[in-house]
Structures are given as C-alpha cells and as structure tokens.
N, C-alpha and C positions, 0 to 999 in steps of 0.2 A: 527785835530791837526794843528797848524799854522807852514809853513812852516819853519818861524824863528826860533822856537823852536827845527827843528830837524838837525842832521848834513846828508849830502849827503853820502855813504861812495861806491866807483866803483870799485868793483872787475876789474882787471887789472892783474893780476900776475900767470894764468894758464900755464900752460903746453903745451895746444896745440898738443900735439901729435899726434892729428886725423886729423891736418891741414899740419902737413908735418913738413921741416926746414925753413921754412919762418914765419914770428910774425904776424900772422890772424890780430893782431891791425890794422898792418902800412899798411896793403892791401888797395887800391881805391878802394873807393866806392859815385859817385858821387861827383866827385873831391876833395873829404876829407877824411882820413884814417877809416879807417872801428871802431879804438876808439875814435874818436872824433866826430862821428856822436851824440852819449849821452850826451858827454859834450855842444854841442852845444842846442842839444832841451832844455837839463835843465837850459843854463846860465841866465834865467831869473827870476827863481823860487828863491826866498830869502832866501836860505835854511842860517841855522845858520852859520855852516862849512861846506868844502867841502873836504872829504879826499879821496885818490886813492891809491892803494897797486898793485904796482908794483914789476915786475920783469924781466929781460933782454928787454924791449920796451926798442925804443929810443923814444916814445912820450914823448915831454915835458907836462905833466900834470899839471906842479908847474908855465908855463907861462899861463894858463887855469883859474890859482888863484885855485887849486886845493893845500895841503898840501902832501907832497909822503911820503909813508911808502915803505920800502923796503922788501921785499919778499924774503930771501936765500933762502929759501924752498919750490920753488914751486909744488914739487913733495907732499908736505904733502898733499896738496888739498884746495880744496874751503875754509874747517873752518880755518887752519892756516892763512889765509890769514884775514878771519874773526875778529880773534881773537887777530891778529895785529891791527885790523882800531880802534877795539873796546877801545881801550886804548884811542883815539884823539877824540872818541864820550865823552866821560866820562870825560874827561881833559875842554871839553868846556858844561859840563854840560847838555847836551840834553836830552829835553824830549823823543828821539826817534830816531831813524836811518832809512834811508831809504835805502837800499841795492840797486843797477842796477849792471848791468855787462857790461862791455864795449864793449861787442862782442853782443850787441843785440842792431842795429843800427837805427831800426824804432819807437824804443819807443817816445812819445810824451808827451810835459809836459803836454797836457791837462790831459792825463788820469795818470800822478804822481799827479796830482791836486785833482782829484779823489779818487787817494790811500788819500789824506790827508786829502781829507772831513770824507770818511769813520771813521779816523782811531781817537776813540774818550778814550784818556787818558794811563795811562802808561802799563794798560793790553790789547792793542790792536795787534793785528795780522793782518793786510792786506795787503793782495796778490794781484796779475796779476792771469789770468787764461785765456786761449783760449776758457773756455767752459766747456773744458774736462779734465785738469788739468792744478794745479796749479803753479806756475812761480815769478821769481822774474820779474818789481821789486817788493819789496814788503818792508813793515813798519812796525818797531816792536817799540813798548810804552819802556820806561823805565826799566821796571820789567822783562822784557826779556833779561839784556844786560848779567847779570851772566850767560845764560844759552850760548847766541849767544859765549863768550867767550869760553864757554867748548866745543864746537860742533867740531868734529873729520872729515877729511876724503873731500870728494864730497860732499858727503850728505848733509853737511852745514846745514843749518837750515830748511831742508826741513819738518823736523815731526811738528815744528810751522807753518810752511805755508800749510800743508796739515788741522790742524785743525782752521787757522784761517781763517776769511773773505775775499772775492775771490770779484775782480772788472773783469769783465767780459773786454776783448779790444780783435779786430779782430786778428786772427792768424797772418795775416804780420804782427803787428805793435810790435808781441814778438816773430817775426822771432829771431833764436841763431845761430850765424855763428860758427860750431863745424868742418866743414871742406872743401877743395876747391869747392868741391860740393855744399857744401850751397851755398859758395858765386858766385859762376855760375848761380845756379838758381835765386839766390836775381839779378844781373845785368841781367839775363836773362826775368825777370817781370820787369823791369824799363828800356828796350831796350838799358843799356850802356853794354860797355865793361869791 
C-alpha cells in the first residue's frame, strides 16, 4: 500500500495511570519528549494525513502538521480514542490507516515501510511483532474502518491484529513506555539520564 494513500493516526490520549501524575509524553528522552520521538522518525514517510488524538499533553502536535482531535474521554480506552481518529481517516478518503502510539519511541520509519510493503489492498491486516506477539504499529486496508470505529475498551483493535500479518522488528524498537520503570530502563540502555 503507498504511503500517500493512508492517513498516519497516533494514539496520544491515554491515561497513564501506571506512569504516575506526570504526562509519560512530555518526559526526556534523548533530548526530545518521549512523544515526539514518533513523530519524528515518521516525518518523512508521505503519509496522506497525519491525525493525533489527544488528551491533557501540552505537546503541540498540530505544529508537527499533525491534525488534533480531542479526547474528553480518556478513561474510555484505546478504541474511543480510535474511533475518534477514524472520522478524519474517512473525511480524507484513505485507502488505509496506520495506527502508532506515541509512547513507543524507538519505532523506525524503515520498518513502517515494511508494514506498507506488506500490506496489499483494503483487506489487509499488518502488524509489528517482537516475535512472540503482536503490536502496533500496525495497518488496516479500508474494509476494516467499520469495525476499528466500533472497537470498545484497551483492547482496541487487538483481535485484527492478532489474526493479521505480523512484521517481525527487534524488541527495543517496539519498546512501550507504560511506566517510570520502563523509561529508566529505556535511558538506562542508551546511558542517558
């Protein structure tokens, strides 16, 4: 699938609860906030649009050239959040969405490149995977968007990604900072602070 054809969409709008009262985004990490490490690996890849769904961050994502949706609900979980972006994928027409999370800061566009070779026509499913399971980010075709809009909860669109097409990238590079811990250990493998 060409990446022109799909919109980017960056979950942004969690809860965090397991990270404390501070916003795991805006944390350093290698001199740039722990969600803008994504936006930068992807700022080259042509994607059609670029949408982000936010809630309480002060990152500016909209000077990013990213589109912001707003998130009251971050408590609903991953799909409400989903099922907000899903409206600005469908408004610009996309053959396809690529979902990342913005707390997962060593993804690389080479292997979103990857998801995009893989991922051929509007029934496609492909995933991230360390190996041993499956992960975003991942790309869904067209035909998927009805479902990604109804998907409830955390769970998000995890039962697609479990039956679809899985690209294999190293454990660090879909390292998921879910709490101070992670990100200790993530500056702890990279000798900063």
């Amino acid at each position: 699938m060409r990446a022109e054809d799909v919109v980017l969409l960056l979950l942004a709008a969690g809860k965090s609860d397991r990270f404390g009262a501070a916003d795991k985004l805006e944390q350093s990490f290698l001199h740039q906030p722990i969600g803008f490490h994504v936006v930068t690996a992807l700022e080259a890849v042509p994607f059609k649009a670029r949408v982000a769904v936010v809630s309480g961050t002060t990152l500016d994502f909209a000077a990013r050239g990213y589109e912001v949706v707003h998130n009251a609900r971050p408590d609903a979980g991953q799909g409400h959040s989903l099922a907000l972006c899903m409206a600005a994928a469908r408004a610009h027409e996309a053959a396809g969405v690529l979902i990342a999370l913005a707390d997962m800061p060593r993804v690389t566009a080479a292997h979103v490149w990857r998801l995009l070779d893989e991922a051929k026509g509007p029934d496609a499913v492909v995933a991230s995977s360390d190996g041993h399971a499956p992960c975003p980010p991942a790309l869904f075709g067209a035909n998927h968007f009805d479902t990604l809009e109804t998907v409830e909860g955390d769970q998000g669109a995890r039962a697609l990604i479990r039956a679809g097409h899985h690209v294999i990238a190293s454990p660090a590079e879909l390292v998921d900072i879910d709490t101070p811990e992670d990100l200790a250990a993530l500056r702890a493998r990279y000798g900063v602070d």
